[in-house]
Structure formats: structure tokens, C-alpha cells
N, C-alpha and C positions, 0 to 999 in steps of 0.2 A: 472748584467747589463740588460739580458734581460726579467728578473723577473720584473723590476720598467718598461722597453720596456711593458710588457704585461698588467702587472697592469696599467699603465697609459694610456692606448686606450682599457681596458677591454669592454666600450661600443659600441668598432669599430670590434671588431673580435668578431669569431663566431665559433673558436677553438683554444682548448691549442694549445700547443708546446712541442715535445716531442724532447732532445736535447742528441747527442750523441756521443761517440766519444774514443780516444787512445789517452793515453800519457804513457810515460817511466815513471811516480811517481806512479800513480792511475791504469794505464792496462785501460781496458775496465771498460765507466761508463756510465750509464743514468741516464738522468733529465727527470721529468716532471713537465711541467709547466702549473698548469690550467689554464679556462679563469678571475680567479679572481687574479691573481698574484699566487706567493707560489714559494716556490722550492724542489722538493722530489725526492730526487736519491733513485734508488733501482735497483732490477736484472734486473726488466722489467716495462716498462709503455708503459701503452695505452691509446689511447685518440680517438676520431672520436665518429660518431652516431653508430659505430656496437660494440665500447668496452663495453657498457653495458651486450651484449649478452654474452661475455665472459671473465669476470671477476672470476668468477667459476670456470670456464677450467684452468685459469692462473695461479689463487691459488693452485690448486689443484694438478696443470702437472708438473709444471716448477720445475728443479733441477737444483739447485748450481754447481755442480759436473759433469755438464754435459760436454763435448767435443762441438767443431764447428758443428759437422753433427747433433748433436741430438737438437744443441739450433735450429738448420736452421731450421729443421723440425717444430719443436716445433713452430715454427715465422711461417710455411706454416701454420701449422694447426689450430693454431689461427686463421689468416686472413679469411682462408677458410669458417673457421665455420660463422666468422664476415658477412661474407658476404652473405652465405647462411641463413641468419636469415635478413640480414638488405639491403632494395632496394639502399641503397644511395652510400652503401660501394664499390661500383666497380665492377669489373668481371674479373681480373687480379690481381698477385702480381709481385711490383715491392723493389726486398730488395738490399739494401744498408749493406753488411756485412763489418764493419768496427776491421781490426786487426794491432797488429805493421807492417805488413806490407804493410798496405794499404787498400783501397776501392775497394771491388769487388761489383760488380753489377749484381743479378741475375734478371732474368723477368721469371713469370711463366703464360705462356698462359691462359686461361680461359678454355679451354678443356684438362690441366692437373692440375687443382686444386685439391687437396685432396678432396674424399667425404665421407660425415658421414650419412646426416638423407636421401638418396633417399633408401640406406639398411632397414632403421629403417621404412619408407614408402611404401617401397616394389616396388618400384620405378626402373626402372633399369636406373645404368647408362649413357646409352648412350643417353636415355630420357633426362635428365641435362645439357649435354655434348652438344648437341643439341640445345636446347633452351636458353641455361644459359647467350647469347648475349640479350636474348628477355624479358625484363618486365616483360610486358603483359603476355607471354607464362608462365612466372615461376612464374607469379601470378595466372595464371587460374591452375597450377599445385598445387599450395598450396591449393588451393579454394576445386578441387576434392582430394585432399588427406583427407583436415579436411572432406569435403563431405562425402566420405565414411570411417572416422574414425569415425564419429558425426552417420552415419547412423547403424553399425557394431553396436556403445554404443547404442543408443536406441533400438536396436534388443534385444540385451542382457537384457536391462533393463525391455522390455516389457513381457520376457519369464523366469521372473527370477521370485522365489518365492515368497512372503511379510514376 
């Protein structure tokens, strides 16, 4: 039903639908529903402007076999990454952990999101943690990271042999 719902105002929306949910036949199942119609259950589906960044990680992370704590994590560290690559995706996580016994509701501030590239940037945390409310800030932060990654490469390149 809400596959022919999506398909049928595909040119009124401006994102899938990811649908989810418990029953006593199936356990725990997801749908994804793009914006063209379709319908594709699998372990996990993503959808938003930050799922492109990691599609990779998802492939790659995700186990079958895993427990509640490791999938939760797995669901932070996603979003996290999501978001620290994409302006649009937010600065919070808000998850809906759905089991036979119901709906829990976790929220994860924006000054305890998981972090990956302020390490790899050399960046310190608390740098992040700081500005991570602000755009602009975490845009002018990206600007001097590639800055001096872009300046480092050209150093390297100009002192390097032929």
C-alpha cells in the first residue's frame, strides 16, 4: 500500500521511506522504499542526502549475527559518520529501537556523537564537540583541514625527486 502511496506522488516528495517494525511471524524487519516506488527488505536501509557517504561502511560493518548493543552502535556510527560528511543531515541522533517488546526511544546529543575523521585530521575532539551546532564553524574547519592537507601534498610534491 504504501509503495503505490509513494509511487503515486513520486513528484511531490523529496525522499524515500524507510519502514520498520515487530511482528510474532517475521521478528524484526525493514523496508526501503525509494522515491521511485519499489519495495526492498533487507538487514538495513538508508535513505537521506548523508546515505550516499556511507554505503560503504554499511556494506562492509553490518552483521547478521549481531546482538541489540552492537546493532545500536552500528545505527550511531552510521549516522555519525552521515553526518559528519553531510551539512544537511543534522547534529543529533534520534533512534527508534523497535523489539517484541516495544519502542524505546534513544536521543544522542550532538556533543556525544561518535567521532572518526577529527583523529584522522588531527583535530582534537573537543574542537568538534564545540562547534559541531555551527555550519559555518565546521565549514571553515573543513576548509583549514583540506588547507593544510592540500599544502603538506604540494610541499611533498615540490621536494620529491622526478
Amino acid at each position: 500500500m504504501l509503495e503505490g502511496i509513494v509511487y503515486s506522488n513520486k513528484d511531490k516528495l523529496s525522499a524515500g521511506i524507510i519502514v520498520a517494525g515487530w511482528d510474532k511471524v517475521n521478528g524484526g524487519t525493514v523496508y526501503n522504499i525509494p522515491l521511485g516506488g519499489g519495495l526492498f527488505k533487507g538487514p538495513w536501509a538508508i535513505g537521506g542526502s548523508g546515505s550516499t557517504y556511507i554505503y560503504g561502511y554499511c556494506d562492509a560493518t553490518y552483521r547478521e549475527d549481531w546482538g541489540r548493543d552492537e546493532t545500536v552502535e552500528f545505527v550511531k556510527n552510521a549516522l555519525a559518520l552521515a553526518m559528519s560528511r553531510d551539512g544537511s543531515s543534522g547534529g543529533t541522533i534520534r533512534l527508534a529501537i523497535i523489539t517484541e517488546d516495544g519502542v524505546e526511544r534513544v536521543f544522542v546529543p550532538g556533543d556525544q556523537l561518535p567521532t572518526f575523521w577529527e583523529k584522522v585530521a588531527g583535530l582534537p575532539n573537543e574542537l568538534h564537540r564545540r562547534w559541531s551546532g555551527n555550519s559555518e564553524r565546521a565549514i571553515g574547519v573543513v576548509v583549514c583541514a583540506w588547507s593544510f592537507l592540500s599544502s603538506a601534498l604540494l610541499k611533498h610534491l615540490a621536494t620529491a625527486s622526478p
